[in-house]
Backbone as JSON, one array per atom type, in Angstrom:
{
  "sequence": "XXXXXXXXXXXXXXXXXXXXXXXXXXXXXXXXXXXXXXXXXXXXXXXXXXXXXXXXXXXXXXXXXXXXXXXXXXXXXXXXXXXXXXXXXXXXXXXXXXXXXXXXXXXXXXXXXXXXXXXXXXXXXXXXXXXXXXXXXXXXXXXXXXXXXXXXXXXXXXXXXXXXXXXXXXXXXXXXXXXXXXXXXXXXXXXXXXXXXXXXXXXXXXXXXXXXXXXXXXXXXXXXXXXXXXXXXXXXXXXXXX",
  "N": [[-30.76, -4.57, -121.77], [-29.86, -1.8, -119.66], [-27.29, -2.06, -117.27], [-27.24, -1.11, -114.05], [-24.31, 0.49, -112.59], [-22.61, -0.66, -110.1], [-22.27, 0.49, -106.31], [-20.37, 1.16, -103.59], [-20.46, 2.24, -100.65], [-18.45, 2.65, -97.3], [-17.52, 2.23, -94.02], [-15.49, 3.51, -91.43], [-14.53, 3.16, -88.87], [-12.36, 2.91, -85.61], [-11.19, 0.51, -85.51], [-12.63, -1.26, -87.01], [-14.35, -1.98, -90.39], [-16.95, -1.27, -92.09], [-19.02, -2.8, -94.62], [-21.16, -1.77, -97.21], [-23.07, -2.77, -100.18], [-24.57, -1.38, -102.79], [-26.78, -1.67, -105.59], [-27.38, -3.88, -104.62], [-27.43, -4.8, -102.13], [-25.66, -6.12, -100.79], [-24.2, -6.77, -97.45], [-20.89, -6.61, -95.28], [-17.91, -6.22, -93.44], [-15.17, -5.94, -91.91], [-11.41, -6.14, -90.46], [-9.8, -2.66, -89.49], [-7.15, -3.21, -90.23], [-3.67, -3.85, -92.12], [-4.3, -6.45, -93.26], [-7.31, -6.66, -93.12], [-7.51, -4.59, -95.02], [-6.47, -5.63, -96.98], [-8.24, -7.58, -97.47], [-10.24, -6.46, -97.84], [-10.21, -5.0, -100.35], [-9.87, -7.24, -102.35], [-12.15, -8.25, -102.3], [-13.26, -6.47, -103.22], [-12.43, -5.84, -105.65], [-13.83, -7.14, -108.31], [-16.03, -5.06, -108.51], [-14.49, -2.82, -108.97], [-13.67, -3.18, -111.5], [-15.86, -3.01, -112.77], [-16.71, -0.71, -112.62], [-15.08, 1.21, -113.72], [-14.06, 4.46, -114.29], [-16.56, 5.43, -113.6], [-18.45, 5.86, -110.41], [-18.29, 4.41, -108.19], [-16.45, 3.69, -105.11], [-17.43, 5.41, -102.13], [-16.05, 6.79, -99.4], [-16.02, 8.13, -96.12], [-14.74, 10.93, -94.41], [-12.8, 9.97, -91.24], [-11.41, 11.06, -88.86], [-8.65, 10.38, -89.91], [-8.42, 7.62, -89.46], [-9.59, 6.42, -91.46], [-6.75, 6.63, -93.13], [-5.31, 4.73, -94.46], [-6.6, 2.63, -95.43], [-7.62, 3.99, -97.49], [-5.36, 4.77, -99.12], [-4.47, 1.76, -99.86], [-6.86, 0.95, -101.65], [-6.4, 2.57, -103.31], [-3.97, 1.65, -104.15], [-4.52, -0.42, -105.08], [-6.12, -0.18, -107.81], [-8.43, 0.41, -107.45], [-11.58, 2.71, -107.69], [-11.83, 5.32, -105.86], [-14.22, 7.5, -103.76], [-14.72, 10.43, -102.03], [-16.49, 11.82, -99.39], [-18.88, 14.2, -98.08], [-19.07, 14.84, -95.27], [-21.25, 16.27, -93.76], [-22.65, 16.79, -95.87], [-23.72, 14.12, -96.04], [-25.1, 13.42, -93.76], [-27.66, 15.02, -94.29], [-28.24, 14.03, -96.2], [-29.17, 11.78, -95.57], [-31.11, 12.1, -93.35], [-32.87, 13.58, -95.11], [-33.77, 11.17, -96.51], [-35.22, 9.7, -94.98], [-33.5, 8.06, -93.12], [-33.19, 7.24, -90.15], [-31.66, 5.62, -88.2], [-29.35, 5.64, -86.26], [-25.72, 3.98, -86.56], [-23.1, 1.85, -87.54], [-23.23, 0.01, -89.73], [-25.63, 1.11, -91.1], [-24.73, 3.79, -91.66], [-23.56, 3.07, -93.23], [-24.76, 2.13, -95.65], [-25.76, 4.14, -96.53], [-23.81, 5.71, -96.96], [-23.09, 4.31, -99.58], [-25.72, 4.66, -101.34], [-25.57, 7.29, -101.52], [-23.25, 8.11, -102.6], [-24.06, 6.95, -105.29], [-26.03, 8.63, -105.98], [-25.61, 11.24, -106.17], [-22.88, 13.96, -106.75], [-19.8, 13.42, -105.92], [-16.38, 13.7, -104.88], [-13.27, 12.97, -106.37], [-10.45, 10.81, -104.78], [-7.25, 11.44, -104.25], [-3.88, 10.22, -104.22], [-1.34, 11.82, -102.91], [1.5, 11.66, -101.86], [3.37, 13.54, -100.7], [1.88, 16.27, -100.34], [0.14, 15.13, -98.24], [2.48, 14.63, -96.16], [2.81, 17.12, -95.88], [1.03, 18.21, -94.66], [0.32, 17.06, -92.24], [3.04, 17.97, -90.9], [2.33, 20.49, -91.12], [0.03, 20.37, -89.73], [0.57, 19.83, -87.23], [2.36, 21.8, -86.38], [0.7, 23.93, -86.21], [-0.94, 22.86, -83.75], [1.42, 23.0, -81.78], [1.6, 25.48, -81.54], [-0.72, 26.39, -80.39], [-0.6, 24.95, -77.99], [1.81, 26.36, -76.64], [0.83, 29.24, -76.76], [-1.1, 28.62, -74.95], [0.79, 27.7, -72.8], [2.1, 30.0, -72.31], [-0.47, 31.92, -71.36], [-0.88, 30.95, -68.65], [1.61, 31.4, -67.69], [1.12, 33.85, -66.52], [-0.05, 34.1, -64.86], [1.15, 32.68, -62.57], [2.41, 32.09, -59.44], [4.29, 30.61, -58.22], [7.52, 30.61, -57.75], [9.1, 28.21, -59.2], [7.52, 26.99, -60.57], [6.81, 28.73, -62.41], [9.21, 28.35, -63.59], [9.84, 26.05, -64.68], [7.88, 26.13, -66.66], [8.4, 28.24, -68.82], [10.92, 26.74, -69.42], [9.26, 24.58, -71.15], [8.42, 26.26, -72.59], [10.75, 27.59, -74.2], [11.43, 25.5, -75.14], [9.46, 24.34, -77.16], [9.65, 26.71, -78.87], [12.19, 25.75, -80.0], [11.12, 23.41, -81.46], [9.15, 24.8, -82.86], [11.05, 25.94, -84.99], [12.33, 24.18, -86.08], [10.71, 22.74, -87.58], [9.43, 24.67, -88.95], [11.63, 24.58, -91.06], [11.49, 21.99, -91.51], [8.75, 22.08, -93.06], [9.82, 24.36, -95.37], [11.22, 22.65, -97.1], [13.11, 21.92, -99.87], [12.61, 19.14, -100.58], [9.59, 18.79, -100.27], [8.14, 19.87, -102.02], [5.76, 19.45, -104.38], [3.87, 18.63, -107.3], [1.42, 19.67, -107.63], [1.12, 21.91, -105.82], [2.94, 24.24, -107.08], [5.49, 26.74, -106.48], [5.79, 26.58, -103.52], [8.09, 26.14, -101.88], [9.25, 28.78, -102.16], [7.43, 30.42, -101.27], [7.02, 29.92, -98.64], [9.91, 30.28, -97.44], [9.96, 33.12, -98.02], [7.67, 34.35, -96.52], [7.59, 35.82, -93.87], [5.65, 35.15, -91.54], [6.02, 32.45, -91.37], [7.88, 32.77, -89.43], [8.95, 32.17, -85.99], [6.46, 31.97, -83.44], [4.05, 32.79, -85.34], [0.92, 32.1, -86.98], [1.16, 30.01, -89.98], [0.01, 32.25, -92.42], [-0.24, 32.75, -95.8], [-1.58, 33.83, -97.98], [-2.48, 36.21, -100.03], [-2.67, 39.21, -98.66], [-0.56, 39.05, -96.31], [-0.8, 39.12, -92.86], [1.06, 38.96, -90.93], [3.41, 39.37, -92.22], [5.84, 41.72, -93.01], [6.47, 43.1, -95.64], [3.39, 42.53, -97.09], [2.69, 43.28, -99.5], [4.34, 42.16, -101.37], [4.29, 39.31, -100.76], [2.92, 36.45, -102.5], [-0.61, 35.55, -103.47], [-1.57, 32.43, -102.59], [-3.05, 30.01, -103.48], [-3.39, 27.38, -102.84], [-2.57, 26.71, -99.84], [-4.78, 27.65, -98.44], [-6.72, 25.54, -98.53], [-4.81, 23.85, -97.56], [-4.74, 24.78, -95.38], [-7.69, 24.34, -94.3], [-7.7, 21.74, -94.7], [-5.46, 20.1, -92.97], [-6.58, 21.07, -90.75], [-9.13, 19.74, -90.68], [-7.65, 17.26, -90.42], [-6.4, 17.28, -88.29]],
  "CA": [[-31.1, -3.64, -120.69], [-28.47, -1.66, -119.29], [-27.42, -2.31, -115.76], [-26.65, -0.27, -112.83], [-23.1, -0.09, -111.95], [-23.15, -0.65, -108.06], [-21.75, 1.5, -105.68], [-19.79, 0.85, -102.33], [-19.95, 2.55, -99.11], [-17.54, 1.94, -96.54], [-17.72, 3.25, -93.03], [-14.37, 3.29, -90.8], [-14.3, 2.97, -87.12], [-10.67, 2.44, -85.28], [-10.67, -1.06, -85.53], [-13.84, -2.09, -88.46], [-14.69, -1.43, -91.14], [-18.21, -1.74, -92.41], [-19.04, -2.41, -96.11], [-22.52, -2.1, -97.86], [-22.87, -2.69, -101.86], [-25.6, -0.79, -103.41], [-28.16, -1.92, -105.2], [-26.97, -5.1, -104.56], [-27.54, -4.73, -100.42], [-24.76, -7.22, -99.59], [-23.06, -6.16, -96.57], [-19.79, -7.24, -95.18], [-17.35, -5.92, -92.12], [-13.25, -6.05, -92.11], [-10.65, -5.27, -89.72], [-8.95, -1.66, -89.76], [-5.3, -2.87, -90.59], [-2.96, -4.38, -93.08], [-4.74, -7.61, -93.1], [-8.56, -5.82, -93.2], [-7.79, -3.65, -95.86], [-6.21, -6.89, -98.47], [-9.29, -8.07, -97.77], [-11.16, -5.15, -98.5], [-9.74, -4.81, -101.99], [-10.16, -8.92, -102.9], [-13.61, -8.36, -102.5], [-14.37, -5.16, -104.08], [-11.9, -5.72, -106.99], [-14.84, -7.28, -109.29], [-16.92, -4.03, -108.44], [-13.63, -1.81, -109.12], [-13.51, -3.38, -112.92], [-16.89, -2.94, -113.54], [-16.76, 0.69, -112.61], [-14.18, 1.96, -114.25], [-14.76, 6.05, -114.73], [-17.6, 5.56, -112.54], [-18.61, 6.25, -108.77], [-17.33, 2.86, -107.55], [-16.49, 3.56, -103.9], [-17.39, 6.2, -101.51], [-16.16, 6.89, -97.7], [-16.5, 9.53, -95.27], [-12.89, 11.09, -93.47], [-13.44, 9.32, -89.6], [-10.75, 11.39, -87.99], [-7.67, 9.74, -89.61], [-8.4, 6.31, -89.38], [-9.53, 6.13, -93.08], [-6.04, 6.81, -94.26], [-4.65, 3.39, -94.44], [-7.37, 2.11, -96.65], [-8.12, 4.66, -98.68], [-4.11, 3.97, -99.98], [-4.46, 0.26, -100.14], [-7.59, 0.79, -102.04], [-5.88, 3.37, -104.37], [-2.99, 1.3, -105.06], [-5.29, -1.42, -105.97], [-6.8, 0.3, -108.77], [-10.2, 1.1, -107.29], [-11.84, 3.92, -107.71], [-12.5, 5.94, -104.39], [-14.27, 8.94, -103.66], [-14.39, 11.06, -100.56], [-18.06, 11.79, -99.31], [-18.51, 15.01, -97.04], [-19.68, 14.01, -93.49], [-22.48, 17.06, -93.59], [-23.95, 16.57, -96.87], [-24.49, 12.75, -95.93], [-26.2, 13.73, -92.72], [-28.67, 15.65, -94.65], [-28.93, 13.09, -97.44], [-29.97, 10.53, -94.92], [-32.26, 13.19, -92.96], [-33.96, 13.34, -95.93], [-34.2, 10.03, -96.8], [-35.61, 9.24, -93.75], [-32.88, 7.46, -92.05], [-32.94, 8.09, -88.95], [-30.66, 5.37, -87.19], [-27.49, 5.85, -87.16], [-24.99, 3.01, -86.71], [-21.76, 1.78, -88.61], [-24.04, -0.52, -91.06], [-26.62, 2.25, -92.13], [-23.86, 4.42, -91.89], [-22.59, 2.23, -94.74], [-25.51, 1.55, -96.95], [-25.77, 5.49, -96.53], [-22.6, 6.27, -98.46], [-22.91, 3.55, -100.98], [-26.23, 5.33, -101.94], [-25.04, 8.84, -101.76], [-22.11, 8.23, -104.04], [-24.69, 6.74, -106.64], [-26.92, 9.58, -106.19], [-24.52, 12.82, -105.99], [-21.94, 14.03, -107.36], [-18.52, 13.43, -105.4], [-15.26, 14.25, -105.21], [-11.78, 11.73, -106.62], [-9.59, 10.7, -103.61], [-6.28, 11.25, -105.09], [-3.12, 10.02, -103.62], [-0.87, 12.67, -102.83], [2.62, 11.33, -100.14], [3.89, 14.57, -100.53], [1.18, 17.0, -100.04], [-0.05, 14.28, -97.02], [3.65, 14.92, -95.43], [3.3, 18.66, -95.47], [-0.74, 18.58, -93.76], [0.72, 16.57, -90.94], [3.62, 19.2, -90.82], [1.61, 22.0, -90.57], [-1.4, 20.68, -88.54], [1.45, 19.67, -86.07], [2.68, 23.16, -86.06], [-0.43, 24.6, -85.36], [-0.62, 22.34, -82.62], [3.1, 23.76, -81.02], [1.55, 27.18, -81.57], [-1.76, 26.61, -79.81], [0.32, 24.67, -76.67], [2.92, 27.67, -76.54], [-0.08, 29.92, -76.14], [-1.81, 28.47, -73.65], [1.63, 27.99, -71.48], [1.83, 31.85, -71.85], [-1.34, 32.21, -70.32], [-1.03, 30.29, -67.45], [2.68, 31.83, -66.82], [1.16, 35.34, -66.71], [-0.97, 34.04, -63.39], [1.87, 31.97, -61.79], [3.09, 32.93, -58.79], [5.57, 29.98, -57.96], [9.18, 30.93, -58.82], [9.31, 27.11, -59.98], [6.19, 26.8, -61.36], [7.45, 29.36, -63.46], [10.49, 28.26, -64.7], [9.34, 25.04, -65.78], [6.43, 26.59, -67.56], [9.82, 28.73, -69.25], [11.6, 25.84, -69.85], [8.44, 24.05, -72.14], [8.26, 27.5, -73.85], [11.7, 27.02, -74.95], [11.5, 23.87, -75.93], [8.31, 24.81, -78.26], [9.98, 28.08, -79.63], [12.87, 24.84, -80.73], [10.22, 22.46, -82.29], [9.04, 25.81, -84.16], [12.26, 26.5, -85.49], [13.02, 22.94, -86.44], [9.41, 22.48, -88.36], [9.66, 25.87, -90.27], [12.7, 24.43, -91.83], [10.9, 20.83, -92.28], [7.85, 22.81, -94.29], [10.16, 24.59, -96.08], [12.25, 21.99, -97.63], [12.21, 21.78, -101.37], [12.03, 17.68, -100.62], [8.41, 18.23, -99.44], [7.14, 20.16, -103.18], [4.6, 18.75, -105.09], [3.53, 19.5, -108.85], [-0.13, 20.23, -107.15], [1.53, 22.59, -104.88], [3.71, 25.35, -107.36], [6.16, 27.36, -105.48], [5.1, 26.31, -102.25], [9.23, 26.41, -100.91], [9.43, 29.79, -102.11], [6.44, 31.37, -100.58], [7.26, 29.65, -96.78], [10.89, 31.08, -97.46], [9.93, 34.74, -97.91], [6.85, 35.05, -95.58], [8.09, 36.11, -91.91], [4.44, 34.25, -90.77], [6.3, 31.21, -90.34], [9.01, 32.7, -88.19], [8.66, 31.62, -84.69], [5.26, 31.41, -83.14], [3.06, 32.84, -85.84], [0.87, 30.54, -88.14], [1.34, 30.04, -91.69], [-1.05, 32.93, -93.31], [0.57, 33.39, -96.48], [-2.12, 33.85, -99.02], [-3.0, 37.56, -100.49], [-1.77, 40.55, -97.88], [-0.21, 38.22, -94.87], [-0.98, 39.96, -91.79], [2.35, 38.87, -90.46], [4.31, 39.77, -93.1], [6.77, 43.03, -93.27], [5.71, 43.21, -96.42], [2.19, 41.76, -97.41], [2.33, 43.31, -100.74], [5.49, 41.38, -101.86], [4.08, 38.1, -101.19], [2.3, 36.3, -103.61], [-0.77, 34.47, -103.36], [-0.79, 31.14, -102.94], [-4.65, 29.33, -102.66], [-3.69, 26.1, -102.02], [-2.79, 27.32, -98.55], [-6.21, 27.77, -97.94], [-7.12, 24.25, -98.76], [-3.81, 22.87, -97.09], [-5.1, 24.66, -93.81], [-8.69, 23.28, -94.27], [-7.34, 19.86, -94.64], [-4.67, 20.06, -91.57], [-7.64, 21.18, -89.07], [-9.76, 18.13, -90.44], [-6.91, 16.27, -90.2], [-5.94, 17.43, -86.59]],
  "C": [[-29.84, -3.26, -119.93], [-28.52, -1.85, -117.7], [-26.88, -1.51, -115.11], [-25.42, -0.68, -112.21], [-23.16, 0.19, -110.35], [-21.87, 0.15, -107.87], [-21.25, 0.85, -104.43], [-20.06, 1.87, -101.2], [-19.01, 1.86, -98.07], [-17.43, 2.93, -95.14], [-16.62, 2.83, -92.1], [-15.26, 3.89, -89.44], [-12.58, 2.88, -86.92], [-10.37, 1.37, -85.55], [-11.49, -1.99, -86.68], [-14.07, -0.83, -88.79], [-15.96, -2.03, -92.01], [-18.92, -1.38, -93.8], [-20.5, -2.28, -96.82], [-22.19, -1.86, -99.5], [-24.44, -2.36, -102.21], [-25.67, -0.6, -104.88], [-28.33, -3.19, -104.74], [-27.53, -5.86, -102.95], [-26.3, -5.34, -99.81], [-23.77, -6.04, -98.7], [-22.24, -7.3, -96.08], [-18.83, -6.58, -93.86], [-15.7, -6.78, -92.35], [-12.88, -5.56, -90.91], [-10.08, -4.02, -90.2], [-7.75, -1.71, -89.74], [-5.44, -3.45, -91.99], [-3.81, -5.77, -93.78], [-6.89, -7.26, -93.63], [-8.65, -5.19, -94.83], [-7.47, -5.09, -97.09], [-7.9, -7.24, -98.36], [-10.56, -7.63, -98.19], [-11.17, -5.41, -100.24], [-10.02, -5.9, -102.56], [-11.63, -8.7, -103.26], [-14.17, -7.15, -103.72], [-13.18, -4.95, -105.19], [-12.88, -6.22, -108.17], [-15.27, -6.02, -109.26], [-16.21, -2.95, -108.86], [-13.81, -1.88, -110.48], [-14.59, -3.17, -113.7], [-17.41, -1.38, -113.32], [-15.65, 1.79, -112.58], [-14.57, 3.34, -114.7], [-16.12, 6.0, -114.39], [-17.62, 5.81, -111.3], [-17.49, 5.79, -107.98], [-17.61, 3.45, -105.89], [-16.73, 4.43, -102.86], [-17.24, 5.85, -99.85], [-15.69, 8.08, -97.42], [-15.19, 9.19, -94.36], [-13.76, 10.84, -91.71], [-11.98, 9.83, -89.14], [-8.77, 10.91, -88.55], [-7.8, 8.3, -89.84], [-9.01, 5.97, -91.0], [-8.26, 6.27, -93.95], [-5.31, 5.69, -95.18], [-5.07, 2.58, -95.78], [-7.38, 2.44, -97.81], [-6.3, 4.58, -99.52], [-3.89, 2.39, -100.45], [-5.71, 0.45, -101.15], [-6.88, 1.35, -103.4], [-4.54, 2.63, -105.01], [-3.51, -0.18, -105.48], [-6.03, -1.03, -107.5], [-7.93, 1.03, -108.6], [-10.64, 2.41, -107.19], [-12.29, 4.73, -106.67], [-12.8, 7.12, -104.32], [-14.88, 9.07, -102.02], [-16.09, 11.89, -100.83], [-18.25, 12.72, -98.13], [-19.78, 14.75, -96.21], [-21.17, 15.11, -93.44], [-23.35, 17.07, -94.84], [-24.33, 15.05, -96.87], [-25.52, 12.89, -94.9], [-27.27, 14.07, -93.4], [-29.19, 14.97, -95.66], [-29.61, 11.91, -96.85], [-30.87, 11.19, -94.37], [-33.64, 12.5, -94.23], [-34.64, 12.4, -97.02], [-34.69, 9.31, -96.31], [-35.03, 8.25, -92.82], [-32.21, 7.39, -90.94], [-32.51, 7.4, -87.72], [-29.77, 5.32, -87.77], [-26.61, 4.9, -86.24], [-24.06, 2.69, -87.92], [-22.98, 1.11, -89.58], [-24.84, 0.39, -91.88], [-26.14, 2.97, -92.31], [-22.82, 3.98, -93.78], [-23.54, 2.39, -95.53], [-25.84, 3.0, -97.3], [-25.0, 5.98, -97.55], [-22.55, 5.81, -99.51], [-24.34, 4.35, -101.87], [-26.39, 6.48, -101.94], [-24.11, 9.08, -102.68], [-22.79, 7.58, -105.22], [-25.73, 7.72, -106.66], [-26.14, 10.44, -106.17], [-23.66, 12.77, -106.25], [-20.94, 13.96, -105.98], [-17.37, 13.41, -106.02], [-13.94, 13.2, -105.54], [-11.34, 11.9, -105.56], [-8.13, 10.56, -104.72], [-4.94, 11.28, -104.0], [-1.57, 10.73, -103.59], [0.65, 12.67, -101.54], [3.02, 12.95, -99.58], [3.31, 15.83, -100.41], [0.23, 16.44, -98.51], [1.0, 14.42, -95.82], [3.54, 16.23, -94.91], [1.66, 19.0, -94.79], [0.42, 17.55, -92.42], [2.01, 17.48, -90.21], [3.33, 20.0, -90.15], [0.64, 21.52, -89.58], [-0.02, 20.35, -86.83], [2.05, 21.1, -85.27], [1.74, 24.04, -86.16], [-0.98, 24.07, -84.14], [0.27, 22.86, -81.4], [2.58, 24.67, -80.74], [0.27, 27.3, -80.59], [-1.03, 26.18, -77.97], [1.07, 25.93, -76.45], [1.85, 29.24, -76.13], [-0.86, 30.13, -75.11], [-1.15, 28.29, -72.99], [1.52, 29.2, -71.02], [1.35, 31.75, -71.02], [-1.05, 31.69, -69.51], [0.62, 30.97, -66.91], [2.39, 33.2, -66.07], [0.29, 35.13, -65.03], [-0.12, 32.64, -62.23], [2.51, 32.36, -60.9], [4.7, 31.93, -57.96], [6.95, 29.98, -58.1], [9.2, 29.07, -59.69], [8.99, 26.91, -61.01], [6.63, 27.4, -63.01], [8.57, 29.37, -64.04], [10.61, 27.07, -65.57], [8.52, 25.58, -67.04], [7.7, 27.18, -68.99], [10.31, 27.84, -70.05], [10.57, 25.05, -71.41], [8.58, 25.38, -72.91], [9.58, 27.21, -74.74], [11.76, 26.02, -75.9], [10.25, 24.17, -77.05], [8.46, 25.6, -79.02], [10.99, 26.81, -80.58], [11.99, 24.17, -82.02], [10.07, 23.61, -83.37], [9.72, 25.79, -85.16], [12.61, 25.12, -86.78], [11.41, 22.4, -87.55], [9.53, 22.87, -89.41], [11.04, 25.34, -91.33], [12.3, 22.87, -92.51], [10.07, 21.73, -94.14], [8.82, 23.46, -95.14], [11.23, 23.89, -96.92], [11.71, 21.79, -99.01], [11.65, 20.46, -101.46], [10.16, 17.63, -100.88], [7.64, 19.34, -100.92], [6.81, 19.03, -103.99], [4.09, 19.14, -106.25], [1.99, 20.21, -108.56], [-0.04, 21.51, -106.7], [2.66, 23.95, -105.03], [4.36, 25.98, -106.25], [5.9, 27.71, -104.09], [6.65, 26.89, -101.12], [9.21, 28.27, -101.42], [8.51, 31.03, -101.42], [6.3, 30.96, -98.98], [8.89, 30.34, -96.47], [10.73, 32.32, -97.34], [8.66, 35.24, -97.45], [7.11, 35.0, -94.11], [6.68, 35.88, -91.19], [5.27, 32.86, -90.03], [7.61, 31.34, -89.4], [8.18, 32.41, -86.4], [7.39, 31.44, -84.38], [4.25, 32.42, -84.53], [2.24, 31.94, -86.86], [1.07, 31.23, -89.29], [0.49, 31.21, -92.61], [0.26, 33.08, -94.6], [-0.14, 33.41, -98.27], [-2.19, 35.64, -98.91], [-2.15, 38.49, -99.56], [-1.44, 39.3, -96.19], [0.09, 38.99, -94.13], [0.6, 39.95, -91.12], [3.74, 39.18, -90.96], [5.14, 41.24, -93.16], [6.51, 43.51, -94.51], [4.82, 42.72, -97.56], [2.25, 41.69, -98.99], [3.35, 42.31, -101.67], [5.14, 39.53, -101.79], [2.98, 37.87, -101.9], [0.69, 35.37, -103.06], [-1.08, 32.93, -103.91], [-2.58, 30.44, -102.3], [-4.59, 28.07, -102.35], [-2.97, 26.02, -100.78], [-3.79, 26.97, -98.04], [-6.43, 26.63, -97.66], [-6.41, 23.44, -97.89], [-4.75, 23.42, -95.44], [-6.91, 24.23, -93.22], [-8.59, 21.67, -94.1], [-6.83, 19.16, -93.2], [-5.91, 20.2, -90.64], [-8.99, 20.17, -89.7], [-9.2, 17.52, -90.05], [-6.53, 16.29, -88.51], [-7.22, 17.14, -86.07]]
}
């Protein structure tokens, strides 16, 4: 009789981490560091070997605080997949579970990643370097906007030269970013001519953001650049990630 390879959930908080094994039920609870995560992996290395090119582990992105793991897990061997936060809601909805807490939160994902299809977590330094990059510099650009505003209704001579002074200093950071993102260091084989298409779109000069897929609004000329769709994806990722 063949047997059901079990499934993991794993539900991050800042500081725990809360494990359920499905069909199995056992649950379990870790710290969120260095120390948390070994102990993560000890445990759920039997369950990794026995689901090889299977489900194996699913968890849901908590802001950031899953990144730690989900690399300690990956350079353990185990198999991890990434479990989107609105189709679990609706898979528990309609499974009728209707408290929500880190534990059911757990036994949630472990039987969502054995029922549904999900997605590989794949470990990526150098496409991870350039989302923290960019969501940073959409960050700069949203601050630098909202000084504006507030200079345009200042009537302090001071007021207003500080306000000045941060602008400066934010037009710098810009400057000094755009030249991070565009470094060839930071390509990726995922990521094709990624330095050449932040080089020749005038989006990432000073405050505008990154558009630089299909006709880039910011561009001098749109038709000349190329596009580029994992853009898209990179700036989906960055504003989860931010």
């Amino acid at each position: 009789m063949a047997q059901i390879a079990p499934t993991v959930g794993v539900d991050v908080s800042k500081q725990r981490l809360d494990v359920a094994v499905h069909p199995d039920e056992a649950r379990f609870s870790t710290s969120n560091d260095c120390a948390g995560w070994r102990e993560l992996c000890r445990r759920l290395g039997p369950i990794g070997a026995r689901a090889i090119g299977a489900r194996a582990i699913g968890i849901e992105p908590s802001g950031g605080y899953e990144r730690g793991v989900i690399v300690a897990m990956l350079n353990a061997g185990l198999p991890v997949r990434s479990v989107n936060p609105w189709k679990l809601r609706q898979f528990a909805k309609a499974a009728g579970w209707l408290a929500k807490n880190d534990r059911h939160d757990a036994q949630a994902i472990a039987c969502f990643v054995a029922t549904l299809p999900t997605r590989a977590v794949q470990h990526d330094p150098a496409r991870r370097h350039l989302v923290e990059l960019v969501t940073a510099r959409r960050q700069i650009v949203d601050l630098r906007q909202e000084i504006g505003n507030q200079i345009e209704h200042l009537a302090d001579p001071e007021l207003r030269r500080m306000q000045e002074r941060r602008i400066r200093q934010t037009d710098a950071d810009l400057v000094r970013l755009d030249r991070r993102i565009a470094e060839p260091s930071l390509r990726s084989p995922r990521l094709p001519g990624a330095t050449t298409c932040f080089v020749r779109c005038r989006a990432l000069v000073r405050f505008s953001p990154p558009l630089c897929w299909r006709c880039c609004p910011n561009s001098a000329a749109p038709q000349t650049v190329r596009s580029v769709p994992w853009l898209v994806s990179f700036r989906m990722t960055s504003t989860a990630a931010g």
